[in-house]
N, C-alpha and C positions, 0 to 999 in steps of 0.2 A: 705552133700546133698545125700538123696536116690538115686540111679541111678544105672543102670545096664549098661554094658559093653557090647558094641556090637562089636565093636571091635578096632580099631587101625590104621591112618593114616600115615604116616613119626613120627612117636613117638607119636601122639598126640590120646589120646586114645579117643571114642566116644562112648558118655553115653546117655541112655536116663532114665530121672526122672519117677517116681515111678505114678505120675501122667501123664502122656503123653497118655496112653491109653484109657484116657477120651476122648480125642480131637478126637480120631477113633470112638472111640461109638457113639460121639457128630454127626461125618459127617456121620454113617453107617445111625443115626435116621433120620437127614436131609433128606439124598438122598432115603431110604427108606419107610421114613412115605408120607402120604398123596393117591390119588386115584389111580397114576399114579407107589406110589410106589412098593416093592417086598423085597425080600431076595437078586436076583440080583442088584437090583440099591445100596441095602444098600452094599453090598460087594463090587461096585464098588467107593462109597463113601468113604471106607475105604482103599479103592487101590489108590485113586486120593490122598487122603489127605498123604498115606505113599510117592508116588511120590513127592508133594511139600516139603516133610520134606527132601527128596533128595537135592532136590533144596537150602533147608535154612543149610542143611549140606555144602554144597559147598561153600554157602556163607561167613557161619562162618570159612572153611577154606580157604577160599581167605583173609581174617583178621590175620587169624593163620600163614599162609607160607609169608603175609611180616610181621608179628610182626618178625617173626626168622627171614629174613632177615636182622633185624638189634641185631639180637644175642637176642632177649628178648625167654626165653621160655617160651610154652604154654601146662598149664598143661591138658585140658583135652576141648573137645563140648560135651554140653547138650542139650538135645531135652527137651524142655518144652511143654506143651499145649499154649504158646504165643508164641513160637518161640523158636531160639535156642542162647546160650552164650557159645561163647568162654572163657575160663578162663587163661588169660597171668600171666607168674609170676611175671611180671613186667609192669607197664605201662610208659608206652612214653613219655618222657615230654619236647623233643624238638619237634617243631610245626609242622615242615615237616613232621615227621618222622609218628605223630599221623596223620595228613594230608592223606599220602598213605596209614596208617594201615586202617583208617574210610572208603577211597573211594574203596578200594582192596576188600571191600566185597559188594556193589552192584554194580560194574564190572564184574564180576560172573554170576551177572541176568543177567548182558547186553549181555554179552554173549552167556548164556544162548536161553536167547529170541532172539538172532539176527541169532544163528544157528535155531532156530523152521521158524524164518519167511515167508523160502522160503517154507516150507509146510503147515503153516498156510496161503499164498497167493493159493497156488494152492486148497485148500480145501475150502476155501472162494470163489472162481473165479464164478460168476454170482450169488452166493447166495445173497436172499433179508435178511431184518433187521429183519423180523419174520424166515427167515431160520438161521440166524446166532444165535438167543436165542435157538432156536429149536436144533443146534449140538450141543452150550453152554451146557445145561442143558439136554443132552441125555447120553446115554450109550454105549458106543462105545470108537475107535483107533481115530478117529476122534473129536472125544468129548474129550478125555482125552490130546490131544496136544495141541487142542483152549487154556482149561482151564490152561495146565501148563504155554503156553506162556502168556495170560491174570495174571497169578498169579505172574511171574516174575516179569512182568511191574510194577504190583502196589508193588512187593516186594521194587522195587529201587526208587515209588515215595514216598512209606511209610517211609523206612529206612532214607530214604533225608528230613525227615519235621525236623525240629533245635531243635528236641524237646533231651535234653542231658538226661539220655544219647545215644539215637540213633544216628545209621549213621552223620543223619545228624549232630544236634548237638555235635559230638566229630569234626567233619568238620567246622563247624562256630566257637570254640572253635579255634582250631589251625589257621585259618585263623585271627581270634583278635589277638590271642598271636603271632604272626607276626611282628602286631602295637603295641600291650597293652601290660603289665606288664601280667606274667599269670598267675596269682590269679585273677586280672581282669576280663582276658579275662574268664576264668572259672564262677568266680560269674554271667557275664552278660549270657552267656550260659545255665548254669544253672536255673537262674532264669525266662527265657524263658520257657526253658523245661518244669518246673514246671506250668506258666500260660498255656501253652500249655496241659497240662495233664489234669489240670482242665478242660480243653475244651474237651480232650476226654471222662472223667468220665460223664461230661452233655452229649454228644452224646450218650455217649452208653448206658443210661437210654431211649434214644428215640429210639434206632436202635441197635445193637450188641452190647449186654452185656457183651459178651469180652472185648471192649473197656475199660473198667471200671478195669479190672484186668491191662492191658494195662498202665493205670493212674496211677493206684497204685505204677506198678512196675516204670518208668520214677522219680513221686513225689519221690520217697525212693530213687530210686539208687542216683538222682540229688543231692538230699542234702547228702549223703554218700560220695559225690564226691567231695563237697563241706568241709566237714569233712577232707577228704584225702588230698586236696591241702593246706589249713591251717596245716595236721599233716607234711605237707613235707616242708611248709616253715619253722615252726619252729624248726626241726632236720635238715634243710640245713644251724642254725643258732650255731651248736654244733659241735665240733671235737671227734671222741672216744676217743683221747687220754684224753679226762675226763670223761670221761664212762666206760672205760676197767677193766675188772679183770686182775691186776695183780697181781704176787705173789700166785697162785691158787694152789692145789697138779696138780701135773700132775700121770700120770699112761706109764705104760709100755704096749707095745701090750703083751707081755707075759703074762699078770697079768690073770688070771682067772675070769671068771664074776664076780661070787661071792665074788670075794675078791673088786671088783672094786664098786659091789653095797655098800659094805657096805662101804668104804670111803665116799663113795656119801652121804649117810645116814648120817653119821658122821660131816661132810663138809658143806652138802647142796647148793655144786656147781650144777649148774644148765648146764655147762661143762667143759671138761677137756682137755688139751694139752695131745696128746699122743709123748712120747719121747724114742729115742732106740739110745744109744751110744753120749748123748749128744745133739743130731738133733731129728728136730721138726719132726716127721712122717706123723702125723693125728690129727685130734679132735673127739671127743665124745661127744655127750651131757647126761645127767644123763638118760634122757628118751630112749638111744637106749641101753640102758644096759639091759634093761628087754626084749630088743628083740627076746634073745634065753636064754634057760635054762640053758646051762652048754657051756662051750668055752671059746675063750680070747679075752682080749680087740679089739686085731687087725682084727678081725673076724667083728667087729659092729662098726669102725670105718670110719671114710670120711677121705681119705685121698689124696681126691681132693677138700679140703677146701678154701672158698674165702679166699684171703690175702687182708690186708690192710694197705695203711702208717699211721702213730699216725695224718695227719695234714687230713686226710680223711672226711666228716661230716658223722652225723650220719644218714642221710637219703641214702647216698651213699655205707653205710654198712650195713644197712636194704634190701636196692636193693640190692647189691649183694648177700647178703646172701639167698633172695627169689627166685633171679634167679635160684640158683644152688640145691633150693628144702632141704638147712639144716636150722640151728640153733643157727649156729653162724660162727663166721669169727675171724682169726688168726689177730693178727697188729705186724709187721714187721717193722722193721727199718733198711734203711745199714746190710741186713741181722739176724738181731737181736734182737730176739722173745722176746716184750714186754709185750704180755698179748691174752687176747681173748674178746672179744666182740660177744653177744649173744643177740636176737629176745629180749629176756625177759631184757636185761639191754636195748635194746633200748627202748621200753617199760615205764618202770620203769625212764628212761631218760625224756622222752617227757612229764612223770605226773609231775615231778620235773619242768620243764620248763616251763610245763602250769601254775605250780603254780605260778611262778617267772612272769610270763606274764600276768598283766591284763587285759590286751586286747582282750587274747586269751580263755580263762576262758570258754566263751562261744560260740565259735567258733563250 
């Protein structure tokens, strides 16, 4: 994804997409085209809209600090022109747990809007229904607090429509899978989302054509989601100990890069056990050896690599190996280094069992 780095929350770094600058141009022409507009109201339009992106920053990390609350990491927030996505490197698949990640970010708004209240009553106090459009849609300290608490509001009734995968819909999801099986409860979610999106795509041919982008991204992500819970059932149905490379070379942290591409080369492990005096040290994958030019193995390796026992599945070696941001994961037994399991054998695992699966074929 294009995106530029603004900067960094509790590790969680904040990007905004290469397109985001559109949505400021989009509010400067609003608020500054027509009789009443200017260069000021356009600069103000561009001032409110970067204020709400405040606001859907906070959002998305009120998602981010309880996904880590329960150890998941979260790689990075994006500002979009629709809004902003948190990127977790794991997602959540007991119900609770996606339950408080879902409602943790429009709590945020609520908060938000419930500290504005006491100064949006005081600046409201005797205004009529033509004076309340009239600070709505003006330029001012005044007009800029209506509109942020007004945006809040509809942030948390937006986020809360069942459409998956918003707010809401990861919220009616986890609330099924409570009762239902959760593949269930996902398809019925899901598939809501989706008639739901088609409902926005019609609106917003009548009314904001955002909407329609809106549609787009809900339709895609829902059935992507839908993709994801069928790949995790059928790798929840696999142990690595039949998937592991074992018997693979290993390498020495001493070894020189160059000597270690070229076994790779040679081999075409995709990674490697690093070993020093008989114990396991680290792992490497082939791909971090071209990281630097000249050095040694122990320079490019993790050697704070997920471990795993052989009776593990392979979805639980996927997640951990995403959490931790590598490439693969060590399997361990009674201390007793059987092999390594890698992204690319889980991979490669799940085409082998879709094959075996006809059911799943088209999943």
């Amino acid at each position: 994804m294009w995106a530029w780095r603004l900067g960094s929350v509790r590790g969680i770094d904040i990007k905004m997409h290469f397109t985001f600058p559109l949505v400021l141009l989009w509010a400067a022409f609003e608020w500054g085209s027509g009789p009443d507009g200017g260069l000021l109201r356009a600069l103000f339009g561009a001032l409110l809209i970067s204020v709400l992106f405040v606001c859907v920053v906070l959002h998305e990390l009120g998602h981010s600090l309880a996904a880590m609350r329960y150890g998941i990491r979260v790689q990075d927030i994006t500002l979009l022109p629709i809004g902003g996505v948190a990127q977790l490197r794991a997602m959540p698949d007991a119900p609770r747990q996606e339950l408080v990640i879902a409602l943790a970010g429009p709590l945020v708004n609520v908060v938000i809007a419930t500290l504005l209240f006491p100064i949006v009553s005081l600046l409201m106090r005797g205004v009529t229904r033509y004076g309340f459009w009239h600070v709505l849609t003006g330029v001012g300290l005044s007009s800029m607090v209506l509109y942020i608490f007004a945006a809040n509001i509809s942030l948390v009734i937006f986020n809360l429509i069942p459409a998956f995968p918003m707010d809401g819909g990861r919220v009616l999801r986890a609330l099924l899978a409570l009762r239902l099986d959760y593949a269930r409860a996902t398809q019925i979610a899901v598939r809501l989302g989706q008639v739901l999106a088609i409902g926005f795509a019609i609106l917003g041919f009548f009314q904001n054509p955002l909407l329609i982008l809106v549609a787009v991204f809900v339709f895609i992500s829902a059935g992507a989601e839908l993709q994801r819970v069928a790949f995790r059932d059928l790798l929840q149905g696999a142990s690595v100990s039949q998937f592991l490379v074992a018997n693979g070379r290993a390498l020495s942290p001493a070894w020189p890069l160059q000597a270690a591409r070229l076994v790779a080369r040679q081999t075409g492990q995709r990674a490697f056990p690093v070993v020093e005096g008989g114990r396991l040290v680290g792992l490497v994958a082939a791909s971090d050896l071209n990281r630097l030019s000249f050095g040694q193995v122990g320079e490019v390796m993790h050697d704070d690599f997920p471990v795993l026992a052989p009776g593990a599945t392979l979805y639980d070696a996927q997640t951990a190996i995403t959490a931790r941001g590598q490439s693969s994961a060590a399997v361990i037994d009674a201390g007793a280094f059987l092999g390594i399991i890698s992204l690319d054998d889980v991979e490669r695992a799940h085409a082998w069992l879709r094959r075996q699966s006809p059911r799943l074929r088209h999943a």
